[in-house]
gemmi code that builds the backbone of each chain (N, CA, C; Angstrom):
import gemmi

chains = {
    "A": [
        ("UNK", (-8.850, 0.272, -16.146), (-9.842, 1.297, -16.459), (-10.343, 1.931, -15.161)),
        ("UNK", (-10.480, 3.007, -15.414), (-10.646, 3.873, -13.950), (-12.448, 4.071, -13.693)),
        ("UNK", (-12.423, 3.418, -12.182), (-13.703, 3.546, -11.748), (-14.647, 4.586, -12.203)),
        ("UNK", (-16.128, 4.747, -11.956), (-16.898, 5.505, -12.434), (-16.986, 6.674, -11.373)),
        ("UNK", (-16.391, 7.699, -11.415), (-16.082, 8.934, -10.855), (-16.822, 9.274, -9.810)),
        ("UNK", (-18.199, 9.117, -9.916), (-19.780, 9.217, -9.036), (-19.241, 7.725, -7.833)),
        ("UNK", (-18.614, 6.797, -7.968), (-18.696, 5.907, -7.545), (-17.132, 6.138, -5.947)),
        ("UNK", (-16.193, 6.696, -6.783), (-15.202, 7.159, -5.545), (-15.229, 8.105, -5.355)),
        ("UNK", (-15.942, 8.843, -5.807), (-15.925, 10.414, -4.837), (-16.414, 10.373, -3.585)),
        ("UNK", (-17.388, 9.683, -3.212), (-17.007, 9.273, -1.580), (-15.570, 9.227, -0.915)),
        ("UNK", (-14.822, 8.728, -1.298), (-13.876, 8.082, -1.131), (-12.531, 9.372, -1.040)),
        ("UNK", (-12.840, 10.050, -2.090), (-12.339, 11.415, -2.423), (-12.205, 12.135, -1.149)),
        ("UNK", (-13.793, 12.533, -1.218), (-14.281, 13.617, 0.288), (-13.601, 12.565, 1.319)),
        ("UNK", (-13.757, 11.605, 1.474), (-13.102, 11.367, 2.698), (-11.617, 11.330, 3.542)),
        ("UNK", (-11.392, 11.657, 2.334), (-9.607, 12.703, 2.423), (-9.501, 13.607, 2.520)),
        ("UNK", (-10.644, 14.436, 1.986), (-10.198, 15.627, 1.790), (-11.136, 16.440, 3.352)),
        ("UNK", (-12.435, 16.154, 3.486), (-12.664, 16.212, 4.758), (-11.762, 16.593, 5.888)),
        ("UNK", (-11.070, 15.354, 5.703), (-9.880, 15.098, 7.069), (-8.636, 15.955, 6.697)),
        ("UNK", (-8.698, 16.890, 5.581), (-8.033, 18.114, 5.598), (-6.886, 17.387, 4.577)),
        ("UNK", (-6.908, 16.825, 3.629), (-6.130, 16.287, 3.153), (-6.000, 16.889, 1.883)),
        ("UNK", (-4.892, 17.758, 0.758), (-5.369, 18.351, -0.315), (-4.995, 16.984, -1.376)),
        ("UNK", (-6.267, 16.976, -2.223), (-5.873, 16.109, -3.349), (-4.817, 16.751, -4.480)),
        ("UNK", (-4.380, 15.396, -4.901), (-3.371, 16.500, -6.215), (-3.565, 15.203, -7.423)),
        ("UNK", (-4.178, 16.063, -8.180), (-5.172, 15.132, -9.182), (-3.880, 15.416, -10.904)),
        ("UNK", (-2.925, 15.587, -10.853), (-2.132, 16.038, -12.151), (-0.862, 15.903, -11.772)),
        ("UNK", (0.267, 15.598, -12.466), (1.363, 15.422, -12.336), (2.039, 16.792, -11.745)),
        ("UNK", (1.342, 18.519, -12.202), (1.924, 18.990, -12.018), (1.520, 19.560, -10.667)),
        ("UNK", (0.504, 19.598, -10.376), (0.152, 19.763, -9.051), (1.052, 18.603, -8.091)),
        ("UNK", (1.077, 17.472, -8.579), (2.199, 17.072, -7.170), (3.999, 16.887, -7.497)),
        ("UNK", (4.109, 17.765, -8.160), (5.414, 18.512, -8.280), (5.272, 20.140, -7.777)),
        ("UNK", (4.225, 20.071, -7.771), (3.989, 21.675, -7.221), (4.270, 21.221, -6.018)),
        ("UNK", (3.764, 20.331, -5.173), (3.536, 20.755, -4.089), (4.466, 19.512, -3.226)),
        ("UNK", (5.059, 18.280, -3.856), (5.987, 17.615, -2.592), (7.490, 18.271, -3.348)),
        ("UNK", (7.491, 18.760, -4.608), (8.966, 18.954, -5.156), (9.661, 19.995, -4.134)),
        ("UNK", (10.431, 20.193, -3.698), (11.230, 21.157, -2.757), (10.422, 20.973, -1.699)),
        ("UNK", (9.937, 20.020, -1.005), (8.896, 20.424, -0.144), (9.768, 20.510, 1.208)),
        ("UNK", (9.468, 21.450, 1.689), (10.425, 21.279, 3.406), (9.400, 20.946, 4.330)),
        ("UNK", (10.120, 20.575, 5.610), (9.152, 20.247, 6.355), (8.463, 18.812, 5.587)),
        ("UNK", (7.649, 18.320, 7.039), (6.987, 17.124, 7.005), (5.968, 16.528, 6.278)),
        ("UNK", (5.447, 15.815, 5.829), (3.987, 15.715, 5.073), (4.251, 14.030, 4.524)),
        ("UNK", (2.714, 14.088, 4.364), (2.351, 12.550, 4.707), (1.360, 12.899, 2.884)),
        ("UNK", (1.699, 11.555, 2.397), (1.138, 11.366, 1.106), (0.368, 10.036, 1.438)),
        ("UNK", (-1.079, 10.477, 1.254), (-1.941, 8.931, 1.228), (-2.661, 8.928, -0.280)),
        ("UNK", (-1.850, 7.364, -0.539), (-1.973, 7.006, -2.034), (-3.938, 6.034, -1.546)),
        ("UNK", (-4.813, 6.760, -2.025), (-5.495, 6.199, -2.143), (-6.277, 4.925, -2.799)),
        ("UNK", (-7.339, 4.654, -2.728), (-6.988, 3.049, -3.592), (-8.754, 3.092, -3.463)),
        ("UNK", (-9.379, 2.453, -4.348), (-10.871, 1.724, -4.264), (-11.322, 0.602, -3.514)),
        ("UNK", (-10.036, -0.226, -3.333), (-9.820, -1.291, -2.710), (-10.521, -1.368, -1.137)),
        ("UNK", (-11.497, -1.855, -0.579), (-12.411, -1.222, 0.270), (-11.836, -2.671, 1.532)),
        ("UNK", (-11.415, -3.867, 1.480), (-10.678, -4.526, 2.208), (-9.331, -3.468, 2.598)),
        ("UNK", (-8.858, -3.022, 2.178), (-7.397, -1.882, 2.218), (-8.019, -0.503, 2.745)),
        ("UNK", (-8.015, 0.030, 1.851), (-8.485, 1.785, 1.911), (-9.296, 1.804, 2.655)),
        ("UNK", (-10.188, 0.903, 2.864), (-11.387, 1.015, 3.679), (-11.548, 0.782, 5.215)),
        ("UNK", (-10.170, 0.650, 5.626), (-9.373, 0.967, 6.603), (-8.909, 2.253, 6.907)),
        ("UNK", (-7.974, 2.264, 6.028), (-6.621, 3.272, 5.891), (-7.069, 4.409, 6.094)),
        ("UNK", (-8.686, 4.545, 5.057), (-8.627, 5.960, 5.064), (-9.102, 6.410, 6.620)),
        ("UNK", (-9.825, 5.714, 7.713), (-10.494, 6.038, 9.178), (-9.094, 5.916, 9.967)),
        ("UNK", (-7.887, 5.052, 9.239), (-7.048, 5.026, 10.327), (-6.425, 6.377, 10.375)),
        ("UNK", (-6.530, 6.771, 8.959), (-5.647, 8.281, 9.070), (-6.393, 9.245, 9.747)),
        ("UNK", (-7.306, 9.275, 9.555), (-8.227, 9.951, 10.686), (-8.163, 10.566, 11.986)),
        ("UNK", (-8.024, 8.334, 12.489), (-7.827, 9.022, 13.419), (-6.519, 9.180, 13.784)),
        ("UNK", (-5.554, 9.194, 13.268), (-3.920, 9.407, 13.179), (-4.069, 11.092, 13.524)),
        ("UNK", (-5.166, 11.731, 12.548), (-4.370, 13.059, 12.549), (-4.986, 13.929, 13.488)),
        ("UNK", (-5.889, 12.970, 14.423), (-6.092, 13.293, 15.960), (-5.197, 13.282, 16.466)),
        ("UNK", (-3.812, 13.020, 16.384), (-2.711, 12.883, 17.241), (-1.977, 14.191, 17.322)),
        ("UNK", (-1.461, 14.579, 18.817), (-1.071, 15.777, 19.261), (0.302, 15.760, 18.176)),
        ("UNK", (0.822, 15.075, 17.549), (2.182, 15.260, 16.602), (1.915, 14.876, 15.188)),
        ("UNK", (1.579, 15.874, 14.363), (1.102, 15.546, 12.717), (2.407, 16.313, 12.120)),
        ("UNK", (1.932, 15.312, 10.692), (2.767, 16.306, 9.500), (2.171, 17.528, 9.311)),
        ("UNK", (3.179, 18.084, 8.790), (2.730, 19.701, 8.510), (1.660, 20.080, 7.653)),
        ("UNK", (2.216, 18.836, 6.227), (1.447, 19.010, 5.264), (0.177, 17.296, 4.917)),
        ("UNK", (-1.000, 17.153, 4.301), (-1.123, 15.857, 4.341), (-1.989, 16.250, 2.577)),
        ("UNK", (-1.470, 15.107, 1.943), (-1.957, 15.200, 0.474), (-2.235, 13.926, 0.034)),
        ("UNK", (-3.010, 14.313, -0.903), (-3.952, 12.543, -1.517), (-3.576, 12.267, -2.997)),
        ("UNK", (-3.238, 11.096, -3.244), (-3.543, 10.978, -4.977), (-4.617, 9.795, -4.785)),
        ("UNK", (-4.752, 9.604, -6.167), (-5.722, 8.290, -6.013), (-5.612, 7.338, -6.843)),
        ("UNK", (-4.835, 6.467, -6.833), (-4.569, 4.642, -7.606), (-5.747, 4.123, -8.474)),
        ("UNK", (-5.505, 4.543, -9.447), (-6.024, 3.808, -10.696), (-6.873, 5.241, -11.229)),
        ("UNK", (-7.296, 6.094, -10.979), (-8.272, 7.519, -11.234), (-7.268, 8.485, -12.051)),
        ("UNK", (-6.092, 9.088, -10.778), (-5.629, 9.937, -11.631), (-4.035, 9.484, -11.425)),
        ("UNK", (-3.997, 8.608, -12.858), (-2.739, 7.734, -12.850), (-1.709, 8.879, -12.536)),
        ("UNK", (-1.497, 9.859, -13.691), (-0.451, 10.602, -14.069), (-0.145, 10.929, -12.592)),
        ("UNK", (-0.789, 11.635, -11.537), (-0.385, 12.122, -10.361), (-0.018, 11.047, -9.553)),
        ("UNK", (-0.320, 9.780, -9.690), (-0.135, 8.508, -9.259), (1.523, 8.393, -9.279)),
        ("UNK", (1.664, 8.665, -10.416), (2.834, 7.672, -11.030), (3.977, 9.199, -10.669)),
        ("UNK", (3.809, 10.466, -10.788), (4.325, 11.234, -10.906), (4.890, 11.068, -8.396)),
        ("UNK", (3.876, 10.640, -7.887), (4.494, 10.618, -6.421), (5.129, 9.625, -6.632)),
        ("UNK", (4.841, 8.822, -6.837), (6.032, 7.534, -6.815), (7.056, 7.618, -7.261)),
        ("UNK", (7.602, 8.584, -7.889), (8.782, 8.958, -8.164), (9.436, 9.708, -6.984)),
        ("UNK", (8.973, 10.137, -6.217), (9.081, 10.771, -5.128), (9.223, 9.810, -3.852)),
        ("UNK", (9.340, 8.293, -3.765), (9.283, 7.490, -3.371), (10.417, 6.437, -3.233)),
        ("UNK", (11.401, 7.104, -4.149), (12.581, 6.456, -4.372), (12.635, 4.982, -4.236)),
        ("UNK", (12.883, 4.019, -3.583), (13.368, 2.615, -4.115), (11.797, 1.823, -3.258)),
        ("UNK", (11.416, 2.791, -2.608), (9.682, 2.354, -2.335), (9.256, 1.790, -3.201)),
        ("UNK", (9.047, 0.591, -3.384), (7.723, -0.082, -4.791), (6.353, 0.415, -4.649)),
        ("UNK", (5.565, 0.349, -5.934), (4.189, 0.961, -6.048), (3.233, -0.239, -4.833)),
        ("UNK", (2.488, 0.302, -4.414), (1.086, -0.385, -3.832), (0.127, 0.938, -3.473)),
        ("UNK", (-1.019, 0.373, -3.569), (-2.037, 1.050, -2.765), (-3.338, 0.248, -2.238)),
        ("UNK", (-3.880, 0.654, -1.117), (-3.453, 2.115, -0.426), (-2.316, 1.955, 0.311)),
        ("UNK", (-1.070, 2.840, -0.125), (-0.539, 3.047, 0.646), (0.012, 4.596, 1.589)),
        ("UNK", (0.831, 4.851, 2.202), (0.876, 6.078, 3.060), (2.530, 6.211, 3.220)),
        ("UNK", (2.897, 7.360, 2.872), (4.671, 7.586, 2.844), (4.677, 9.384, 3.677)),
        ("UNK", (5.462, 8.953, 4.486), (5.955, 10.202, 5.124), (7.357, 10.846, 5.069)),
        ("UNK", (6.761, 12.023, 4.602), (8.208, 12.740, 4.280), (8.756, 13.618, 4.920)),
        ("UNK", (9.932, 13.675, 5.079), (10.763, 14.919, 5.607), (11.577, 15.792, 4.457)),
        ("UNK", (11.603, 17.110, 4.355), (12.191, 17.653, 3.468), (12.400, 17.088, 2.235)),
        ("UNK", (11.423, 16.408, 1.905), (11.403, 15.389, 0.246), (12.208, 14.523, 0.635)),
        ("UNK", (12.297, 13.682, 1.420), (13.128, 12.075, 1.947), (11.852, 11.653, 2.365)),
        ("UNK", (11.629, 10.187, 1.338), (10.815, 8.960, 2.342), (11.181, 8.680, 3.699)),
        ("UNK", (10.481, 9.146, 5.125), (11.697, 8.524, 6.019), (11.042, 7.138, 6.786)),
        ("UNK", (9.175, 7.151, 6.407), (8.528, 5.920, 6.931), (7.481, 5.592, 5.332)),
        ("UNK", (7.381, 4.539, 5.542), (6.140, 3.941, 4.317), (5.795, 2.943, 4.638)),
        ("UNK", (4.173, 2.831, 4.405), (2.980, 1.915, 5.193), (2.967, 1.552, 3.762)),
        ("UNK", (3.007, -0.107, 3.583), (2.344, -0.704, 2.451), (1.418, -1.121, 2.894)),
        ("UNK", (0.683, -1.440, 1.696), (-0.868, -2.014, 1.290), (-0.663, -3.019, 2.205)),
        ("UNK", (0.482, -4.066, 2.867), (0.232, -5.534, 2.955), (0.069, -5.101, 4.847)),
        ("UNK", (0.872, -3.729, 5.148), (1.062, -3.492, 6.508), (-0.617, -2.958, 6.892)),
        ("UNK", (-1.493, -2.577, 6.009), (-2.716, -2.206, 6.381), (-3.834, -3.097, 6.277)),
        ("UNK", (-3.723, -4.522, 5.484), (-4.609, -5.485, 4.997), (-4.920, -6.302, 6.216)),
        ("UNK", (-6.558, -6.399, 6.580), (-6.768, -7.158, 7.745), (-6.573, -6.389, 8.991)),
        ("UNK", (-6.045, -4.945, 8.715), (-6.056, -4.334, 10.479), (-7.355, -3.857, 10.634)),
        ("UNK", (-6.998, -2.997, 11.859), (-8.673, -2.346, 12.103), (-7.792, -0.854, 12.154)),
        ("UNK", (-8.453, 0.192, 11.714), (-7.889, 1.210, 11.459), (-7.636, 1.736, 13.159)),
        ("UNK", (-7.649, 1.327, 14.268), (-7.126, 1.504, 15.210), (-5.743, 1.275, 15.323)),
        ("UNK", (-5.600, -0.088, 14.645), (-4.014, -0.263, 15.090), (-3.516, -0.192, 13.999)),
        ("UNK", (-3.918, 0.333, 12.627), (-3.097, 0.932, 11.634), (-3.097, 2.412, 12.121)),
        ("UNK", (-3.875, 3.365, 12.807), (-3.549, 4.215, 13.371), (-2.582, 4.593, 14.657)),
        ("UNK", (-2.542, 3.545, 15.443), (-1.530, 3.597, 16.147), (-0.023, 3.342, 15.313)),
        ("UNK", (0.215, 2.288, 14.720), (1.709, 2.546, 14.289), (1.712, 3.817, 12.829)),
        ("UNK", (0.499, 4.388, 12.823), (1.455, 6.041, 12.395), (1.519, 6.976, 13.339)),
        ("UNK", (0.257, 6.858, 14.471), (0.777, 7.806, 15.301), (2.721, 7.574, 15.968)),
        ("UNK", (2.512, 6.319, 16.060), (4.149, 6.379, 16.603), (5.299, 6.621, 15.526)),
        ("UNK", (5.311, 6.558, 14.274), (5.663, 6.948, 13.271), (6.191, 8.683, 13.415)),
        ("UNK", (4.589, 9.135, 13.477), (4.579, 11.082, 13.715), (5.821, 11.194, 15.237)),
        ("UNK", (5.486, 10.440, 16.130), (6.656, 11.007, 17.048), (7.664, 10.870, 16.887)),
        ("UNK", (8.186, 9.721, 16.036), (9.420, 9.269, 15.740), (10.141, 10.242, 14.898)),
        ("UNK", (9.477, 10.471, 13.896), (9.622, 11.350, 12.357), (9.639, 12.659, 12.678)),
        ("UNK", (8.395, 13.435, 13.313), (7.770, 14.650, 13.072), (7.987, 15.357, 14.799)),
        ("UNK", (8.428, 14.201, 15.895), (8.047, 15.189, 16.955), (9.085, 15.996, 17.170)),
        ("UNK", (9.094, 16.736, 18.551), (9.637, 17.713, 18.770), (11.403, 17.459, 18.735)),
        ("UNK", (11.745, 16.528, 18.974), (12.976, 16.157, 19.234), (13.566, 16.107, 17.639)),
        ("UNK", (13.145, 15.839, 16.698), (13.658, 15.568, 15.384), (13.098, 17.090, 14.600)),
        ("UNK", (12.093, 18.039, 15.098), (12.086, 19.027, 14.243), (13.319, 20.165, 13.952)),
    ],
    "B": [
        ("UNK", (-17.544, 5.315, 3.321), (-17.310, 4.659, 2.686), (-16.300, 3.280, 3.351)),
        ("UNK", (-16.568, 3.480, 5.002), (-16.142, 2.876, 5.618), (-16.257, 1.026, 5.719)),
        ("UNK", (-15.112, 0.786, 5.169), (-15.096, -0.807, 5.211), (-15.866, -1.076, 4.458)),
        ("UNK", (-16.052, -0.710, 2.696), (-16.783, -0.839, 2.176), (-16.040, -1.742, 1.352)),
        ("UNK", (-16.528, -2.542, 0.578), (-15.819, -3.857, 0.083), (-16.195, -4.212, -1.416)),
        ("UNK", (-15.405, -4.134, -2.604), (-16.208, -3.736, -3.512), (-16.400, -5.318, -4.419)),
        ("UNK", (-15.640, -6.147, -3.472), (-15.336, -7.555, -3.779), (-16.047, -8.588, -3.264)),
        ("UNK", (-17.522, -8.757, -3.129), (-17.933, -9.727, -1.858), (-18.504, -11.119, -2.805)),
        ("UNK", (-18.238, -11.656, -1.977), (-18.510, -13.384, -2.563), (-17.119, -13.710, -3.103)),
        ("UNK", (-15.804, -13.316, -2.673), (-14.280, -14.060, -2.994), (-14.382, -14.346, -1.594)),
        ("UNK", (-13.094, -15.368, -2.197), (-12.387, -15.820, -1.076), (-12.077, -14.963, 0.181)),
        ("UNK", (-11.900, -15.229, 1.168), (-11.463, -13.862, 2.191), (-9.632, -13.408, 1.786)),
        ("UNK", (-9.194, -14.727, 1.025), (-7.829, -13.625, 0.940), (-8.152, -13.001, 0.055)),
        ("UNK", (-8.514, -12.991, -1.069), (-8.946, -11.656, -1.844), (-8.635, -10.673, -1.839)),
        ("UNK", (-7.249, -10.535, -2.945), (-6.744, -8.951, -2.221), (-5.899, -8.788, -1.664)),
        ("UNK", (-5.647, -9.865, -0.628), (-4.329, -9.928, 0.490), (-3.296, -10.514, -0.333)),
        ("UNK", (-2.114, -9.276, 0.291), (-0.715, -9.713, -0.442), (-0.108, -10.950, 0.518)),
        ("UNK", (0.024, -11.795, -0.413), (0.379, -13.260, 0.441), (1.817, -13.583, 0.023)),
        ("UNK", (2.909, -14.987, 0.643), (3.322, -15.394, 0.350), (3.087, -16.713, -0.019)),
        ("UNK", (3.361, -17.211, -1.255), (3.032, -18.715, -2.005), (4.580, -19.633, -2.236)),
        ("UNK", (4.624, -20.211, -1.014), (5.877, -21.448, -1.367), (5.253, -22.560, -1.966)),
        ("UNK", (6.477, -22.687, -2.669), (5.770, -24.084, -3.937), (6.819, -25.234, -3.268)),
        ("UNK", (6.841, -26.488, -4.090), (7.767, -27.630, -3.478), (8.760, -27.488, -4.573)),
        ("UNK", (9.333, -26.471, -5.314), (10.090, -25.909, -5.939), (11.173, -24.603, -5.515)),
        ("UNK", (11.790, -24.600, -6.698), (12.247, -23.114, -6.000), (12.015, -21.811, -5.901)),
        ("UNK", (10.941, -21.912, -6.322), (10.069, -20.493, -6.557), (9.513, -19.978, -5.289)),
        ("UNK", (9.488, -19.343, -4.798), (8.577, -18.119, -4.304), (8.076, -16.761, -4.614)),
        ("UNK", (6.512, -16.970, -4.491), (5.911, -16.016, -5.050), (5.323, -14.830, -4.154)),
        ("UNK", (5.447, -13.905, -4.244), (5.047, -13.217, -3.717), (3.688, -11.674, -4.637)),
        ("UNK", (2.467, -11.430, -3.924), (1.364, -10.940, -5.028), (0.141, -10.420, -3.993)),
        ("UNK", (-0.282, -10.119, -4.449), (-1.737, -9.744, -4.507), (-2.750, -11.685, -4.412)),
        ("UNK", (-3.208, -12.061, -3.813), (-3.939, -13.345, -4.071), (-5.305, -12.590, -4.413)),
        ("UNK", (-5.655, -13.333, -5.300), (-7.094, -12.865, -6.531), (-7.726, -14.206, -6.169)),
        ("UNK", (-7.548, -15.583, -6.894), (-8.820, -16.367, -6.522), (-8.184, -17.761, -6.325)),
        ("UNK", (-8.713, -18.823, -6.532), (-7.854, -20.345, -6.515), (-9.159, -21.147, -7.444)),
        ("UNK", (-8.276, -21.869, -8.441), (-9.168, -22.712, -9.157), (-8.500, -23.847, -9.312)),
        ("UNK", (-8.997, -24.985, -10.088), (-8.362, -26.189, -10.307), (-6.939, -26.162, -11.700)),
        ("UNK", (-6.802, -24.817, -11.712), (-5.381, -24.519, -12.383), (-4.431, -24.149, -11.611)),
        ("UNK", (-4.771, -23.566, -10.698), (-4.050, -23.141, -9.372), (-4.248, -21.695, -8.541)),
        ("UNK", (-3.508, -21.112, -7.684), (-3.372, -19.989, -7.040), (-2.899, -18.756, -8.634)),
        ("UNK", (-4.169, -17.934, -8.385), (-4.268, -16.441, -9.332), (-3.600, -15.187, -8.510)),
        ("UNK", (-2.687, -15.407, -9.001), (-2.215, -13.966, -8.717), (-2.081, -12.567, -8.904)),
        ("UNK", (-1.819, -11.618, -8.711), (-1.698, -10.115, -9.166), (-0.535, -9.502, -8.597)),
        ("UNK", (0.451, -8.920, -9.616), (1.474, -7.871, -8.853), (2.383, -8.761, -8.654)),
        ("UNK", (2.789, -9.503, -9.348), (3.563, -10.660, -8.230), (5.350, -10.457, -8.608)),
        ("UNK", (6.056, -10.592, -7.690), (7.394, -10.832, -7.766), (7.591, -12.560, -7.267)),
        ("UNK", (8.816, -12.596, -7.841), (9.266, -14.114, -7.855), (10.991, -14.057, -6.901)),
        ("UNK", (10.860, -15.366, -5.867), (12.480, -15.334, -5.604), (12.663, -17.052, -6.185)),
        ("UNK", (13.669, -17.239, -6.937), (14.260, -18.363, -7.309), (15.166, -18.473, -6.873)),
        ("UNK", (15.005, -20.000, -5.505), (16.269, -19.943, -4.902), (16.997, -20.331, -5.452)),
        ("UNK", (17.058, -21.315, -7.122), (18.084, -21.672, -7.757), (19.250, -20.865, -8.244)),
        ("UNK", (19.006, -19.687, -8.110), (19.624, -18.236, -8.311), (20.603, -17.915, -7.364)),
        ("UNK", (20.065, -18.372, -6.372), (20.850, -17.824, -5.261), (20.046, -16.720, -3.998)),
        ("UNK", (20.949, -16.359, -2.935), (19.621, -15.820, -2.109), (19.080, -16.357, -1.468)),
        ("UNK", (18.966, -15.630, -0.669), (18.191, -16.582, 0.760), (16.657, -15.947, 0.747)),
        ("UNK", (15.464, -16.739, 0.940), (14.118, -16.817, 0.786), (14.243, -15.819, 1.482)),
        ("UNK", (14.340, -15.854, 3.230), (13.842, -14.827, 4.094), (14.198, -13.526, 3.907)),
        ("UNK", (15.481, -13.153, 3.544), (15.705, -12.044, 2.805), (15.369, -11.429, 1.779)),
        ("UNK", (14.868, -11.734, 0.745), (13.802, -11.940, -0.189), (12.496, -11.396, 0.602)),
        ("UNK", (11.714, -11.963, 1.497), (10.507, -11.670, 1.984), (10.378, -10.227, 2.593)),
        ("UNK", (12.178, -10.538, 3.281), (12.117, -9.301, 4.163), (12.440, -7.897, 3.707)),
        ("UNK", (12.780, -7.909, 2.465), (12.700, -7.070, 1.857), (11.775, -6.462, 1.131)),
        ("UNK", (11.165, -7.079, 0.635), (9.650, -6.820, 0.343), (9.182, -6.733, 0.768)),
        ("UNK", (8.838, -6.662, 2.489), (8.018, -6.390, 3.397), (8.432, -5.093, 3.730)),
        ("UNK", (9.465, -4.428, 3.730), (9.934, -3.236, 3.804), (9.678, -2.244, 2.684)),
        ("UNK", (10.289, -2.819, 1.604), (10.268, -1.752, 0.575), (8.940, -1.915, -0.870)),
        ("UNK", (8.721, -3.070, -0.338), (6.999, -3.538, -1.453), (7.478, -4.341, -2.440)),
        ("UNK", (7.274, -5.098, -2.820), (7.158, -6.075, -3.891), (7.844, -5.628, -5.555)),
        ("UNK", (8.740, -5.745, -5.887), (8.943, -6.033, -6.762), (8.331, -6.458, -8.248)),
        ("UNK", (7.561, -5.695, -9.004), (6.327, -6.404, -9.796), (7.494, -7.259, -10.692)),
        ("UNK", (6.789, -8.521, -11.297), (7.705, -9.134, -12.589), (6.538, -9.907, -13.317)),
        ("UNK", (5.319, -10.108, -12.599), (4.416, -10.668, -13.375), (2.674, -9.995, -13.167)),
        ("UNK", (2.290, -9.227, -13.821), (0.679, -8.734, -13.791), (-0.071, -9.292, -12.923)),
        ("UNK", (-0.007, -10.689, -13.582), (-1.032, -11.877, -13.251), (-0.213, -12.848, -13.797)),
        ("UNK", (-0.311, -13.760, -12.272), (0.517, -15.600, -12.520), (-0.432, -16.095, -12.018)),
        ("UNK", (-0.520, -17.581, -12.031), (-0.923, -18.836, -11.636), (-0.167, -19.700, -11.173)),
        ("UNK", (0.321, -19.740, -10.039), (0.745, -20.791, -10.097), (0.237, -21.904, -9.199)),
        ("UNK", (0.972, -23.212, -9.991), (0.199, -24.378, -10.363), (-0.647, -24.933, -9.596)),
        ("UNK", (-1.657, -25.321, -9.269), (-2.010, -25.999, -8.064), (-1.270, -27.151, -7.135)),
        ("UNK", (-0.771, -28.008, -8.444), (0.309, -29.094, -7.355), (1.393, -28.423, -7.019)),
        ("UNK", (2.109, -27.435, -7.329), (2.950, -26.568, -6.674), (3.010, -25.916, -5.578)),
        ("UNK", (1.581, -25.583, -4.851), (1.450, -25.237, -4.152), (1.538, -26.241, -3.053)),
        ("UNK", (2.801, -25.099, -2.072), (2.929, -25.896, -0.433), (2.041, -25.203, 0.529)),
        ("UNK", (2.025, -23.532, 0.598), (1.474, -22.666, 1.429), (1.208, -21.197, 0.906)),
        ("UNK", (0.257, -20.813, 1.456), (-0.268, -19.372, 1.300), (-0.354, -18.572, 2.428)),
        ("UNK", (0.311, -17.734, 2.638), (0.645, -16.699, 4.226), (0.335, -15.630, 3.376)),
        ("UNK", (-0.056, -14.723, 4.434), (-0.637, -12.990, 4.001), (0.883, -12.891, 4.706)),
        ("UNK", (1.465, -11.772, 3.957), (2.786, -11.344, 4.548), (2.437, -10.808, 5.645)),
        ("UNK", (1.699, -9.780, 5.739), (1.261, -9.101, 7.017), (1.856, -10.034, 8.211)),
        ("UNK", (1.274, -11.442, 8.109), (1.081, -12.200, 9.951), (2.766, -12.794, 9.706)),
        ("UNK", (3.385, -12.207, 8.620), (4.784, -12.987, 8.684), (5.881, -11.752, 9.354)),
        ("UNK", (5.427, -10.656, 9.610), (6.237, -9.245, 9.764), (6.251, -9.561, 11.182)),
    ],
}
model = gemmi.Model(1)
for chain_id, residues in chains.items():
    chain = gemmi.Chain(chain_id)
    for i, (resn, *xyz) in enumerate(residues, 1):
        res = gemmi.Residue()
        res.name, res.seqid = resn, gemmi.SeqId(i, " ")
        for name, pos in zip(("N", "CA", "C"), xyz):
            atom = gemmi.Atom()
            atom.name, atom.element = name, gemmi.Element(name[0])
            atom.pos, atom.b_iso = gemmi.Position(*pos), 0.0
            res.add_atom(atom)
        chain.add_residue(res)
    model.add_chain(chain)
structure = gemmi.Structure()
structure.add_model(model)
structure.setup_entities()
């Protein structure tokens, strides 16, 4: 049963703040990772405040980094299933968790942060292995 | 909403996806939820049976890559079954 709406919308804004567009419907995130070219980072959000409650400051400060995805978009785990379930298809042999974070190239998974790779960090050093992720994936040498 | 915790008074694994070797051939792999005198509560959990075949670490290490495998909601398993509980995380 999905949290009381008043209760993660904190949680919401704090994605979207950091410039992140939510995609709250199946068809909005077929609108927007289906054909998608270019780079972009999907953060599967979560309530989970041991997890997310990381993740979401590490991305933060991730997208302080001089090498970002092009595009960065949010769903949110357990709220708005349908858009939930509709990226994970987009995820190919990736299993479900959240929070988790998948970066794409031209609609290819080419990195994915599970829930278990963010549990117990400090969003410093879950931010460092995406910043090195973005150079690997997104920098100049691979665009 | 930073480090906000919506779980307080559990255990500290709470939450953490662990690995659970039993003195069997099971390995479990989940979400750890709580521990009672029935045993380790799980969530999300995939299973490797080495009676099957397969090697454990490959098993782990794959799921540490590509995520867990769901096959059970919620397990228990047993308390005398239990050998160890590792957060996968400190096993990567």
């Amino acid at each position: 049963m999905p949290y009381n709406p008043a209760l993660v919308a904190p949680m919401r804004t704090e994605m979207t703040r950091m410039g992140a567009k939510e995609l709250t419907s199946a068809a909005e995130v077929d609108a927007t990772i289906g054909d998608q070219k270019g780079s972009m980072l999907v953060f599967v959000n979560s309530v989970c405040g041991c997890a997310a409650g990381n993740a979401r400051p590490a991305l933060e400060l991730a997208l302080r980094h001089s090498v970002v995805p092009q595009h960065v978009v949010t769903v949110f785990a357990g709220q708005d299933v349908d858009a939930v379930a509709r990226a994970r298809q987009y995820f190919g042999e990736y299993q479900p968790s959240s929070p988790s974070i998948a970066l794409l190239r031209d609609g290819e998974v080419v990195h994915f942060v599970h829930r278990h790779q963010i549990e117990g960090r400090t969003p410093q050093a879950i931010a460092a292995d995406l910043t090195a992720a973005f150079d690997r994936f997104f920098g100049a040498a691979v665009a | 909403m930073t480090g906000h915790v919506f779980h307080p008074g559990h255990s500290e694994l709470h939450g953490i996806t662990v690995v659970v070797e039993t003195n069997g051939p099971l390995t479990y792999l989940g979400r750890y939820d709580s521990q009672d005198e029935r045993g380790v509560h799980m969530l999300d959990v995939g299973v490797h049976d080495g009676a099957e075949g397969g090697s454990k670490d490959e098993y782990v290490s794959k799921s540490a890559k590509f995520g867990i495998r769901t096959v059970h909601k919620h397990l228990i398993v047993p308390a005398d079954q239990v050998v160890s509980i590792t957060p996968l995380g400190s096993l990567m």
